[in-house]
SEKOLKE-66311 format. One record per residue (C-alpha): residue number from 1; residue in three letters; x, y, z. Coordinates in Angstrom, 3 decimals. Example, Ala and Ser with C-alpha at 12.3 -4.5 7.8 and 13.67 -1.06 7.14 Angstrom:
// residues 2
1 | ALA | 12.300 | -4.500 | 7.800 .
2 | SER | 13.670 | -1.060 | 7.140 .
END
This chain:
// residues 410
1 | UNK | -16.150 | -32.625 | 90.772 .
2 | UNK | -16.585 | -33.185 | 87.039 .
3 | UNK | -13.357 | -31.951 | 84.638 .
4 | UNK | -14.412 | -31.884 | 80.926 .
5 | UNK | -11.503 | -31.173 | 78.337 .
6 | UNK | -12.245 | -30.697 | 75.260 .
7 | UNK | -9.443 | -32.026 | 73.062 .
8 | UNK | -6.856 | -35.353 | 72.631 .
9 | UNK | -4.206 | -33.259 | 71.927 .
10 | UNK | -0.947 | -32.600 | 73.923 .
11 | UNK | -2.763 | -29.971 | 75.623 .
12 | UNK | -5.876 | -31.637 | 76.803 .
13 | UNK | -4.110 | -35.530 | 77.405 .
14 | UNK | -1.561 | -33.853 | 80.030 .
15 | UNK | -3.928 | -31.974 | 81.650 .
16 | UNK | -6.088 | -35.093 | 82.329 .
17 | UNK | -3.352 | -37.589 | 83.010 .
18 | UNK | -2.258 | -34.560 | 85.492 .
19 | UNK | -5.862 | -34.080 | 87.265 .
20 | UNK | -6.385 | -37.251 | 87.915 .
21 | UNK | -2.564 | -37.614 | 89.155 .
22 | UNK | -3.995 | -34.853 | 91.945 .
23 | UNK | -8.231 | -35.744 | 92.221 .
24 | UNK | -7.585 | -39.740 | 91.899 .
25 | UNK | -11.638 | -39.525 | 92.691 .
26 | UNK | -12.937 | -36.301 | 90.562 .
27 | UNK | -14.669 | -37.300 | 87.362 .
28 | UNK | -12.869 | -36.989 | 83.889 .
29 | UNK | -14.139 | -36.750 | 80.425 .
30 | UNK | -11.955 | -36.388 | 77.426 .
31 | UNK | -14.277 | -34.743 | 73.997 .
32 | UNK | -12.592 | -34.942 | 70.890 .
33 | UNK | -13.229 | -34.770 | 67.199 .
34 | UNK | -10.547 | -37.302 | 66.601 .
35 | UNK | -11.489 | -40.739 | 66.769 .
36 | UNK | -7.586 | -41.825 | 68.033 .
37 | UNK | -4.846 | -40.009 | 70.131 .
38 | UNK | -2.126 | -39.148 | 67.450 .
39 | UNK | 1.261 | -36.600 | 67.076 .
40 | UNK | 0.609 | -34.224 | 65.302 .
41 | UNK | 4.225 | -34.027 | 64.872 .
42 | UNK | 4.169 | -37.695 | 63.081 .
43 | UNK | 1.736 | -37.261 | 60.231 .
44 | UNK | 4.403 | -37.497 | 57.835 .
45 | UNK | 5.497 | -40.600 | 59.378 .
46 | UNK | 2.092 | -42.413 | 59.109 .
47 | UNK | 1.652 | -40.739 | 55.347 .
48 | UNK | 5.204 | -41.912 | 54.467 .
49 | UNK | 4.427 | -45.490 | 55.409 .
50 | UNK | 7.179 | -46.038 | 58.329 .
51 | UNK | 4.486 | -45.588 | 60.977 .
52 | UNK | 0.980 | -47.221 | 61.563 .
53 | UNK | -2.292 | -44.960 | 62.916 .
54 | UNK | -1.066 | -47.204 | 66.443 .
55 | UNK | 2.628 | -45.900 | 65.697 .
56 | UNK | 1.959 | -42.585 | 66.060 .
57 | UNK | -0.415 | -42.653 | 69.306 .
58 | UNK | 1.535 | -40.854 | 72.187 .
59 | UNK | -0.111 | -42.455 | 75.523 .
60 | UNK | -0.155 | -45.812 | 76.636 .
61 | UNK | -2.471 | -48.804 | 75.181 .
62 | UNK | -4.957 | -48.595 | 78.607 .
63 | UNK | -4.688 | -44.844 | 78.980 .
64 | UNK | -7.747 | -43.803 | 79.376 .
65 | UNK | -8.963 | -46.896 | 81.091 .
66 | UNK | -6.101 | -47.112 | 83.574 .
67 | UNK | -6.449 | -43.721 | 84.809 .
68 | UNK | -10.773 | -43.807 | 84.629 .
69 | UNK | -11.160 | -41.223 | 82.105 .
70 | UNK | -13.974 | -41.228 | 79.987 .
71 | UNK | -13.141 | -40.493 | 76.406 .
72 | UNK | -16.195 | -39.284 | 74.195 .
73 | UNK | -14.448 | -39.046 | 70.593 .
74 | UNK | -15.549 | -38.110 | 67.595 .
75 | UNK | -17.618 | -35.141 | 68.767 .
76 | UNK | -16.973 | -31.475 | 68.154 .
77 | UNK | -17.949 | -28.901 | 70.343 .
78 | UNK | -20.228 | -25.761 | 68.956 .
79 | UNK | -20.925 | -24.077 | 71.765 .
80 | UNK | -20.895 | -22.757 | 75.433 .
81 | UNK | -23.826 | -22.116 | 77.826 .
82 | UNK | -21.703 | -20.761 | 80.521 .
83 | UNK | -24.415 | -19.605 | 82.728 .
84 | UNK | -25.561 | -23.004 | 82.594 .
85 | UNK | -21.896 | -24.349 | 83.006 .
86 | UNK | -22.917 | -26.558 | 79.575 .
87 | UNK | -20.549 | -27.558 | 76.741 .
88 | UNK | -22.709 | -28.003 | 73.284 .
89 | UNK | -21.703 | -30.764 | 71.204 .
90 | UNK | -22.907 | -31.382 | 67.561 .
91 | UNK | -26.189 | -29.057 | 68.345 .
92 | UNK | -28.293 | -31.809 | 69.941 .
93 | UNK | -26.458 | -32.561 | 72.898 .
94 | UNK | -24.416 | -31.428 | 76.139 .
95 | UNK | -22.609 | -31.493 | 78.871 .
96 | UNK | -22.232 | -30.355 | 82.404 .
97 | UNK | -18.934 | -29.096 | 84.337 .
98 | UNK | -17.727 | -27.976 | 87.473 .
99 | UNK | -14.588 | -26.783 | 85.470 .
100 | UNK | -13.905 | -26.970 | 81.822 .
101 | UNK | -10.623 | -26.729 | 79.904 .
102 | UNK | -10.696 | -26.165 | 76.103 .
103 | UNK | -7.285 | -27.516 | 74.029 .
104 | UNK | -9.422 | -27.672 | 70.509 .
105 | UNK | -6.096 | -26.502 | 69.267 .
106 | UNK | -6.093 | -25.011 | 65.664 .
107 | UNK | -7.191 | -25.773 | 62.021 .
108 | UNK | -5.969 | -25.350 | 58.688 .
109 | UNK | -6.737 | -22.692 | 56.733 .
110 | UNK | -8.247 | -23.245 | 53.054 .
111 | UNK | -7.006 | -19.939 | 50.642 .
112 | UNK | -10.066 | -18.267 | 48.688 .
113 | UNK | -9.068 | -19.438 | 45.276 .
114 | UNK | -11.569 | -21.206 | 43.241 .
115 | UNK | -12.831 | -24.597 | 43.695 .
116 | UNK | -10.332 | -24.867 | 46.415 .
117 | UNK | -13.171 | -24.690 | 49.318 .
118 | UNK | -15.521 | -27.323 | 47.109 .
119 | UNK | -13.393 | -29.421 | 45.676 .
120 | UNK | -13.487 | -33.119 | 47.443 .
121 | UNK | -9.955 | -33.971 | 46.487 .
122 | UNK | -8.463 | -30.883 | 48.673 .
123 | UNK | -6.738 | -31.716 | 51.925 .
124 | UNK | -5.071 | -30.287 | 54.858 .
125 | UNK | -2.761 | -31.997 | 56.317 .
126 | UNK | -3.180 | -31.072 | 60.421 .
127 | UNK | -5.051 | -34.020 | 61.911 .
128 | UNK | -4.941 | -38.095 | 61.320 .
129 | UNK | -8.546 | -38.375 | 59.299 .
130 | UNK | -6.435 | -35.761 | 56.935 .
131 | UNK | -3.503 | -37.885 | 56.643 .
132 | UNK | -5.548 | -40.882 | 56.150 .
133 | UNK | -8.060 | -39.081 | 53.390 .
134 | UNK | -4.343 | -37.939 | 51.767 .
135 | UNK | -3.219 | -41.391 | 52.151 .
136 | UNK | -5.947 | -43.018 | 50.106 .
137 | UNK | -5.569 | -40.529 | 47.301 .
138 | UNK | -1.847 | -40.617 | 46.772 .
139 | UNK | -1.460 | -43.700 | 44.896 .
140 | UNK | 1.820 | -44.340 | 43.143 .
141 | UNK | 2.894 | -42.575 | 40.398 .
142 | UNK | -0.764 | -39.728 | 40.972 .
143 | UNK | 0.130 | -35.966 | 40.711 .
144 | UNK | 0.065 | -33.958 | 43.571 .
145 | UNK | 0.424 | -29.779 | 44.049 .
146 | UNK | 1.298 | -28.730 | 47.305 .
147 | UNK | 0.314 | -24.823 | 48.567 .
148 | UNK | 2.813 | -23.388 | 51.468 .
149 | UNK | 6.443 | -24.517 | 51.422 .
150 | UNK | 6.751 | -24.031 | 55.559 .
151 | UNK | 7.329 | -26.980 | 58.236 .
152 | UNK | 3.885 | -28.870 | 57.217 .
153 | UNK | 4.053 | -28.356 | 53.174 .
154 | UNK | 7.534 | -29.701 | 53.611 .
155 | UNK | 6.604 | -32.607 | 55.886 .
156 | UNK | 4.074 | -33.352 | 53.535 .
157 | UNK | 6.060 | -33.109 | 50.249 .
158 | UNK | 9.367 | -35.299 | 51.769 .
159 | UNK | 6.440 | -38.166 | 53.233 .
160 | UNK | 5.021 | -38.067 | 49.569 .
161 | UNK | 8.016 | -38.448 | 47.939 .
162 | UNK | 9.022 | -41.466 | 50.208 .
163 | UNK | 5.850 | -43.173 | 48.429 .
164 | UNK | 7.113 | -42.339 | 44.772 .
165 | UNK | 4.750 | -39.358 | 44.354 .
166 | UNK | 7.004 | -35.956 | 43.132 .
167 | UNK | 4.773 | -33.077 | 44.061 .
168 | UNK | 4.884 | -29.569 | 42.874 .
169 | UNK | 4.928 | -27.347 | 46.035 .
170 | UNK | 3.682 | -23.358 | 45.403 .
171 | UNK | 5.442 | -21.056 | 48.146 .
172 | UNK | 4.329 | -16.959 | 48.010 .
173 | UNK | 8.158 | -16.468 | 49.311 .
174 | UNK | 11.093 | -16.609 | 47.277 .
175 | UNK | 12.561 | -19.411 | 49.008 .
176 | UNK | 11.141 | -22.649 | 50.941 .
177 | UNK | 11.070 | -22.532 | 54.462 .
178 | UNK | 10.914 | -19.475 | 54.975 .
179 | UNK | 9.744 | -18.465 | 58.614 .
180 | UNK | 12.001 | -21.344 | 59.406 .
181 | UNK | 15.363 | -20.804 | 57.840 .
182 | UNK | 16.947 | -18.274 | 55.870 .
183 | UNK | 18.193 | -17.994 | 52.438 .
184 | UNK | 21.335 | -20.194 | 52.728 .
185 | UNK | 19.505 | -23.067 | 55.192 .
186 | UNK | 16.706 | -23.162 | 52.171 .
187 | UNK | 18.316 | -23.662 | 49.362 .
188 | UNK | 20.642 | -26.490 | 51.096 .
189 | UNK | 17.106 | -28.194 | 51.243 .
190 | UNK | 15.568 | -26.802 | 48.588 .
191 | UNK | 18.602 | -28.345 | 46.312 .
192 | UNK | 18.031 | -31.930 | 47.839 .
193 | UNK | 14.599 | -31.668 | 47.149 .
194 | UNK | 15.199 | -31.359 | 43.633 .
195 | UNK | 17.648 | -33.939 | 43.367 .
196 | UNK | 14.727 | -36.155 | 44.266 .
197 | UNK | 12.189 | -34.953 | 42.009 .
198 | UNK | 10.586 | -32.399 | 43.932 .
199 | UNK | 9.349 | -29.422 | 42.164 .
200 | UNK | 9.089 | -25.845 | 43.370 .
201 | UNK | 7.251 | -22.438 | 42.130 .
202 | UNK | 8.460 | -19.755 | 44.561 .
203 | UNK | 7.168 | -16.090 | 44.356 .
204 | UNK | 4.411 | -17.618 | 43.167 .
205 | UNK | 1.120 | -17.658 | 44.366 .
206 | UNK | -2.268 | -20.117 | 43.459 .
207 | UNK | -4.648 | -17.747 | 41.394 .
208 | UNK | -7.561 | -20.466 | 39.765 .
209 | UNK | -7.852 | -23.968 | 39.132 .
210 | UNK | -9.171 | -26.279 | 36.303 .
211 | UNK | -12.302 | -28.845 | 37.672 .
212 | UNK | -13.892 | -31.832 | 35.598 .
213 | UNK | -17.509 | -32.665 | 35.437 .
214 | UNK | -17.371 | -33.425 | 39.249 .
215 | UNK | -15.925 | -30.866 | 40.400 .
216 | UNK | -12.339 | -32.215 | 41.437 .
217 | UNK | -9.103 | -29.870 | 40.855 .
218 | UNK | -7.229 | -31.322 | 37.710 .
219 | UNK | -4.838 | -28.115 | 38.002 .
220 | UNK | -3.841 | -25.360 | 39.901 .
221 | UNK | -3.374 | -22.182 | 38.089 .
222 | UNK | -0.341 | -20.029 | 39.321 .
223 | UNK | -0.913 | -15.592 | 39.107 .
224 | UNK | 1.875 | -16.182 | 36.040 .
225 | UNK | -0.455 | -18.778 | 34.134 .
226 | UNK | 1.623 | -21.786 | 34.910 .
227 | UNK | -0.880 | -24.546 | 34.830 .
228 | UNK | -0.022 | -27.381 | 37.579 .
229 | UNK | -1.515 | -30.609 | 36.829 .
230 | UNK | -2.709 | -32.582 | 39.554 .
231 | UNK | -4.882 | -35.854 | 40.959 .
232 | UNK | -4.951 | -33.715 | 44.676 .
233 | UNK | -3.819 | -30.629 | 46.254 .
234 | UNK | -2.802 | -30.430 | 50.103 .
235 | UNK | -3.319 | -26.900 | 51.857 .
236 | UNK | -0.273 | -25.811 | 53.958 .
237 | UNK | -0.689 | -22.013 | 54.352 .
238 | UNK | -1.479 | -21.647 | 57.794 .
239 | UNK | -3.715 | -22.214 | 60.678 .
240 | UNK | -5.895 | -20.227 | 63.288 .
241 | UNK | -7.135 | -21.176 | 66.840 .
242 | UNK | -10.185 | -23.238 | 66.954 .
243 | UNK | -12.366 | -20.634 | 68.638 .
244 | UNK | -15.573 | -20.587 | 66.254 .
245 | UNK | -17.516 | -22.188 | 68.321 .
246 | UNK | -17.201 | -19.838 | 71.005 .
247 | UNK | -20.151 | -17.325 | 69.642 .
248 | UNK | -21.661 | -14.813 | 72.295 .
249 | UNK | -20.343 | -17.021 | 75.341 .
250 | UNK | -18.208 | -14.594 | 77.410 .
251 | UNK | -15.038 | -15.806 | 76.307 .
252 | UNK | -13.195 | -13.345 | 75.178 .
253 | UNK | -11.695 | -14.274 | 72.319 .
254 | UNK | -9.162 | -12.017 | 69.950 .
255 | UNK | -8.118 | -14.705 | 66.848 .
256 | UNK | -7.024 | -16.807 | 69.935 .
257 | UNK | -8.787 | -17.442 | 73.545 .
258 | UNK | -7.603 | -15.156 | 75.776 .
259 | UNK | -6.158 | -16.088 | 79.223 .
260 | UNK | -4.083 | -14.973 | 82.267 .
261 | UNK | -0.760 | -16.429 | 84.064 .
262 | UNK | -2.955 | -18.983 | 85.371 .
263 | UNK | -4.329 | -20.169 | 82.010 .
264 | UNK | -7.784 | -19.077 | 83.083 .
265 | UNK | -10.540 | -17.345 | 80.585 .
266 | UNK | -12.073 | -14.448 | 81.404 .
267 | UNK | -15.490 | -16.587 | 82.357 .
268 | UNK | -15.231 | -18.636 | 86.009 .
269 | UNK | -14.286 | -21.768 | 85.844 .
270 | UNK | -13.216 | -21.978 | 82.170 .
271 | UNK | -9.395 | -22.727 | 81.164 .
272 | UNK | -7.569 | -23.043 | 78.037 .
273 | UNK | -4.348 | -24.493 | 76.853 .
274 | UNK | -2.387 | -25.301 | 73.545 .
275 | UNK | -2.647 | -23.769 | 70.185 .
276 | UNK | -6.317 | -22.348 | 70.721 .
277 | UNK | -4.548 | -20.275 | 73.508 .
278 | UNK | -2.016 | -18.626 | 70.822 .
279 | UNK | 0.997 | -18.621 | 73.253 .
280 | UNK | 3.546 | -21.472 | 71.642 .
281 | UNK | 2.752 | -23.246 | 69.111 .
282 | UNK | 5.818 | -26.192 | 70.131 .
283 | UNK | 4.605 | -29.588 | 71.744 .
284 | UNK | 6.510 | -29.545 | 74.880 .
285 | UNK | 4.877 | -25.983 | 75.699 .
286 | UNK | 1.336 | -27.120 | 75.076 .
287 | UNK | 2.090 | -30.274 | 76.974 .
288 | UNK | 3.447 | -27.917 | 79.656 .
289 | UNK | 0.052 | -25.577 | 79.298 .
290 | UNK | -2.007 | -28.526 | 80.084 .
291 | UNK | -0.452 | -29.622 | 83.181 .
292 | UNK | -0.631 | -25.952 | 84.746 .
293 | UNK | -4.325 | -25.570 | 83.764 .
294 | UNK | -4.444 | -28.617 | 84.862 .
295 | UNK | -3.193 | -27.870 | 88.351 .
296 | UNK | -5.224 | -24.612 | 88.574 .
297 | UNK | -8.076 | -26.402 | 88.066 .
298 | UNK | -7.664 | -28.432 | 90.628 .
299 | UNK | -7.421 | -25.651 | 93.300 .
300 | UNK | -3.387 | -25.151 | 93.151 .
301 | UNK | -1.565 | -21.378 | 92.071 .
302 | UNK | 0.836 | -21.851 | 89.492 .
303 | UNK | 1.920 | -19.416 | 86.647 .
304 | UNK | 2.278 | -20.662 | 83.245 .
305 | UNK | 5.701 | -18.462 | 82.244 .
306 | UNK | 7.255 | -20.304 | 79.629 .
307 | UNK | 6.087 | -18.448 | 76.590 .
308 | UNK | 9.229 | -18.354 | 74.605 .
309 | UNK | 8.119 | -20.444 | 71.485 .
310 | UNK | 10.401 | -19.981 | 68.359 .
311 | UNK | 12.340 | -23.394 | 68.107 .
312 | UNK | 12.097 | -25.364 | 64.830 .
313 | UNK | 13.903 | -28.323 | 64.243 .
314 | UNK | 13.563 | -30.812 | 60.976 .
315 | UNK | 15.315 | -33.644 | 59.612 .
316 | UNK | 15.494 | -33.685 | 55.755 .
317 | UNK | 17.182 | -36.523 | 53.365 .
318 | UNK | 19.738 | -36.852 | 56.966 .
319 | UNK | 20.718 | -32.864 | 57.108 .
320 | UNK | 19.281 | -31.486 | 60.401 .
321 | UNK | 18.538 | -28.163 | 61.453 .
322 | UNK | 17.426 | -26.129 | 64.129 .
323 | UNK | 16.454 | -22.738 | 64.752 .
324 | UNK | 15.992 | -20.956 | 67.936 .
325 | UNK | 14.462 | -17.600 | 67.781 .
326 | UNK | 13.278 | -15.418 | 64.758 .
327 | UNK | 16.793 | -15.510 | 62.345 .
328 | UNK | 15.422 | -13.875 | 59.545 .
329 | UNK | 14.469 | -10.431 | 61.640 .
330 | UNK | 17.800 | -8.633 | 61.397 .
331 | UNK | 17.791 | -4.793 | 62.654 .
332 | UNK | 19.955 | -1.672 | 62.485 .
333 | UNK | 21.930 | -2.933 | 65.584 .
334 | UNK | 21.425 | -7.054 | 64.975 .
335 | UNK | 25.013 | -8.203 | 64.556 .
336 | UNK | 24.935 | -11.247 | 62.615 .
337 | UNK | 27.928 | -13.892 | 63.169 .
338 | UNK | 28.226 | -16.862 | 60.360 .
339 | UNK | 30.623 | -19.892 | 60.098 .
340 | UNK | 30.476 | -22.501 | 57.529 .
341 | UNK | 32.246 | -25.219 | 56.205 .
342 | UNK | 31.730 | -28.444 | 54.342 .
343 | UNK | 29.723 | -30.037 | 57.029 .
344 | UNK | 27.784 | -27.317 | 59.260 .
345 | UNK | 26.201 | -23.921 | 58.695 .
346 | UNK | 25.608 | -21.788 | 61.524 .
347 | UNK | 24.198 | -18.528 | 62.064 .
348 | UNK | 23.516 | -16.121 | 65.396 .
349 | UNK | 21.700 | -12.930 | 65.545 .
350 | UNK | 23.683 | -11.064 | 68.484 .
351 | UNK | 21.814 | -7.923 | 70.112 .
352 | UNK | 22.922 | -5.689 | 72.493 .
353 | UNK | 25.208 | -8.431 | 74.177 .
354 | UNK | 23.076 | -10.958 | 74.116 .
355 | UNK | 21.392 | -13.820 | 71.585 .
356 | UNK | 18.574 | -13.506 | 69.745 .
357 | UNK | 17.993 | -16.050 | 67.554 .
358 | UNK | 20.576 | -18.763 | 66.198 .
359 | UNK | 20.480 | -21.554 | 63.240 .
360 | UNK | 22.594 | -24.813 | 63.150 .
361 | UNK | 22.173 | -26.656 | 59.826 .
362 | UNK | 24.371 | -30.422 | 59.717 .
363 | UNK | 25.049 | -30.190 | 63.352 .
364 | UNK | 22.673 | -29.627 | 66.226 .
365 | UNK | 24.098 | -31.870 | 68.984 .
366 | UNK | 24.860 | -28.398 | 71.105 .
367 | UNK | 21.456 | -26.724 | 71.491 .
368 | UNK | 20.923 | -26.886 | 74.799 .
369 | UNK | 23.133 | -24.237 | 75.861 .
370 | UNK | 21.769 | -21.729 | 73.222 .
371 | UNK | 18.509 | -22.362 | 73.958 .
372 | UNK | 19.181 | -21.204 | 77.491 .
373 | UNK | 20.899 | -18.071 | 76.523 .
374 | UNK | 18.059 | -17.189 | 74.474 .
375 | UNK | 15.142 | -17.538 | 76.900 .
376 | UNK | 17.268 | -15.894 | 79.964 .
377 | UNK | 18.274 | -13.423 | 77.995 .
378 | UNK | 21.881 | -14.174 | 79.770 .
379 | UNK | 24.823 | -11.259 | 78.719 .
380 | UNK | 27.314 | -12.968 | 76.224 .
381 | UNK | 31.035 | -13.052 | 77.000 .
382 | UNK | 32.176 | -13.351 | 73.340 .
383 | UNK | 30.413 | -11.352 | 70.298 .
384 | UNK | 32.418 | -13.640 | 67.128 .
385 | UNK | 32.474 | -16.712 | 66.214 .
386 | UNK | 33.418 | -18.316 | 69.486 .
387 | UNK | 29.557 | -17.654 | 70.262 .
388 | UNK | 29.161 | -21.294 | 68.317 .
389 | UNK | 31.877 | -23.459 | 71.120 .
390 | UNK | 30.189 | -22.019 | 74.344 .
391 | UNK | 29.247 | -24.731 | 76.735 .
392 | UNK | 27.075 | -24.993 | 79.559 .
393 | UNK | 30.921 | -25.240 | 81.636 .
394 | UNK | 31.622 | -21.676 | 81.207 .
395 | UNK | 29.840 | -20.130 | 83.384 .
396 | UNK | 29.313 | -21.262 | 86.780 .
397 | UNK | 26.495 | -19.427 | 88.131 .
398 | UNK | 24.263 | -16.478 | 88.589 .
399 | UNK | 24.830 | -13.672 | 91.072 .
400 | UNK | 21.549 | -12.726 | 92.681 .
401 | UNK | 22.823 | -9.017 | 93.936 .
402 | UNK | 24.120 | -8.173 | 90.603 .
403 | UNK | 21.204 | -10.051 | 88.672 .
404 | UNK | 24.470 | -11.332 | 86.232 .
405 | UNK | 25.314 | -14.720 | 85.231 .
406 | UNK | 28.925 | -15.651 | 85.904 .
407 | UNK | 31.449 | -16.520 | 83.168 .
408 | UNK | 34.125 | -18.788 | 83.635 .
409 | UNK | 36.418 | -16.159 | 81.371 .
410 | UNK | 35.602 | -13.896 | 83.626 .
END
């Protein structure tokens, strides 16, 4: 039987190290655009300097030789003949499968403000050719403008500034952050930011730009009329599933791929898993996506069930933070619970019993248990600030006739 997987992401490398973990003699092939196996999660590690392209590869040396996979990279797929059970690549070639898994993940998106879409000196900042095209623009001491203040404009801005560059990042929100953290957790960051040089327009938006002769951005024009001078600009305002190349195939397709518990599209044979599947958009869930399509695949029955996806966690100039669920969506009955002190900021959204959301800002060695309160959905004994000092230790079970967990306070 021939597997193809389309994608060296988290997705698509666990579901092939897990295939041929179960078919040691089925037939693998790996398609990617990507020319090496990277984290995405370590971009701003390679752009920063304290990691090589190598550093940041996540499988072993010999992967793909050592298990017999054949890895096709830089190829994109455009299309699906699934009467034909075909996979298009590049328009001029294909091929065949007995089952097919697509983990194409996602891609950035590029804002419709002028010259942004033409410009050569515009970058996003999802894959490894990105970093590497950012990485031979930002010389010392060049100008840079940065567009979306979330997780990746951040990333982006803190590696640049680790190379002397002090961008100027644009953010439509009135703070940094902001799907992330809320008000307080920002400007923490948002202060030691500054302190290093880091500019910031907030409730501002990018309305124009000023080009040379050849076209390149030499400033971004804000809605107020601010002028930003720059040598580049990197795009951080989002990404979408990369579905466009699934055009009049029978996948059904609604911004992201559509599948059931089993990770299957709705045409035979076809799976998909990771970011292009819209469920999580967290590593260890995609990871966890391409071993169960993986498995189902290869004949087994398992669910995929873990769909809870809202964890953030960053590490900026040493203060770490972590959120777990959505903190900034506070209701008519959300009670919110804060404690603060010198060292540690920490916030829980508390509904009907039970937690919805929490953020730890200086301290996040006791996640775990919060984490697991959040995705059971597990009654609370406390509603006050003792919420923040609950351990795994008190409680000591769950009570399958009642359907309650057990408390140790009773």
């Amino acid at each position: 039987m021939r597997h193809i997987i389309i994608g060296a992401g988290a997705a698509g490398i666990s579901a092939a190290g897990e295939i041929r973990r179960l078919r040691p003699e089925d037939e693998i092939v790996v398609v990617s655009r990507d020319d090496q196996v990277h984290s995405r999660c370590m971009l701003h590690k390679y752009l920063s300097g304290e990691r090589t392209a190598q550093g940041i590869n996540f499988v072993p040396e010999n992967f793909f030789e050592d298990n017999r996979i054949q890895w096709i990279s830089g190829r994109s797929m455009t299309g699906l003949d699934c009467a034909g059970k075909r996979a298009l690549f590049d328009g001029d070639s294909y091929l065949g499968y007995d089952r097919l898994l697509i983990a194409t993940g996602a891609y950035y998106l590029v804002p419709p403000i002028p010259g942004f879409r033409e410009s050569e000196n515009v970058y996003g900042f999802r894959d490894l050719c990105d970093a590497q095209a950012i990485d031979r623009a930002a010389e010392k001491g060049s100008k840079a403008v940065i567009v979306g203040s979330g997780l990746v404009g951040m990333d982006a801005a803190y590696a640049l500034m680790e190379r002397g560059i002090k961008p100027a990042v644009v953010e439509m929100a009135d703070r940094i952050l902001p799907l992330q953290l809320d008000g307080d957790a920002a400007a923490e960051y948002q202060q030691r930011f500054e302190a290093h040089g880091c500019r910031f327009f907030l409730s501002a938006k990018a309305a124009d730009t000023r080009r040379d002769g050849a076209g390149r951005i030499t400033a971004v024009v804000l809605d107020d009329g601010t002028e930003l001078e720059c040598d580049f600009v990197i795009v951080a305002a989002g990404v979408r599933p990369e579905v466009r190349f699934l055009q009049n195939c029978g996948v059904q397709v609604d911004r992201s791929i559509q599948v059931d518990e089993y990770l299957r599209t709705t045409v035979p044979d076809v799976y998909a898993a990771g970011d292009v599947c819209g469920l999580s958009g967290i590593w260890p869930n995609a990871m966890k996506q391409g071993i169960t399509a993986a498995r189902n695949m290869c004949g087994l029955s398992e669910r995929y069930e873990d769909t809870y996806a809202m964890k953030n966690t960053m590490n900026f100039f040493g203060l770490p933070a972590l959120c777990l669920g959505d903190i900034n969506r506070v209701g008519p009955d959300t009670q919110v619970i804060v404690e603060e002190d010198s060292r540690v900021y920490r916030k829980a959204l508390v509904e009907n019993g039970r937690l919805k959301a929490i953020l730890l800002l200086g301290d996040i060695s006791a996640s775990g248990i919060f984490q697991y309160l959040i995705k059971n959905e597990v009654p609370l004994p406390c509603c006050d600030r003792d919420i923040f000092r609950l351990t795994f230790a008190d409680f000591y079970g769950f009570d399958k006739e009642s359907g309650k967990y057990l408390w140790n306070a009773g």
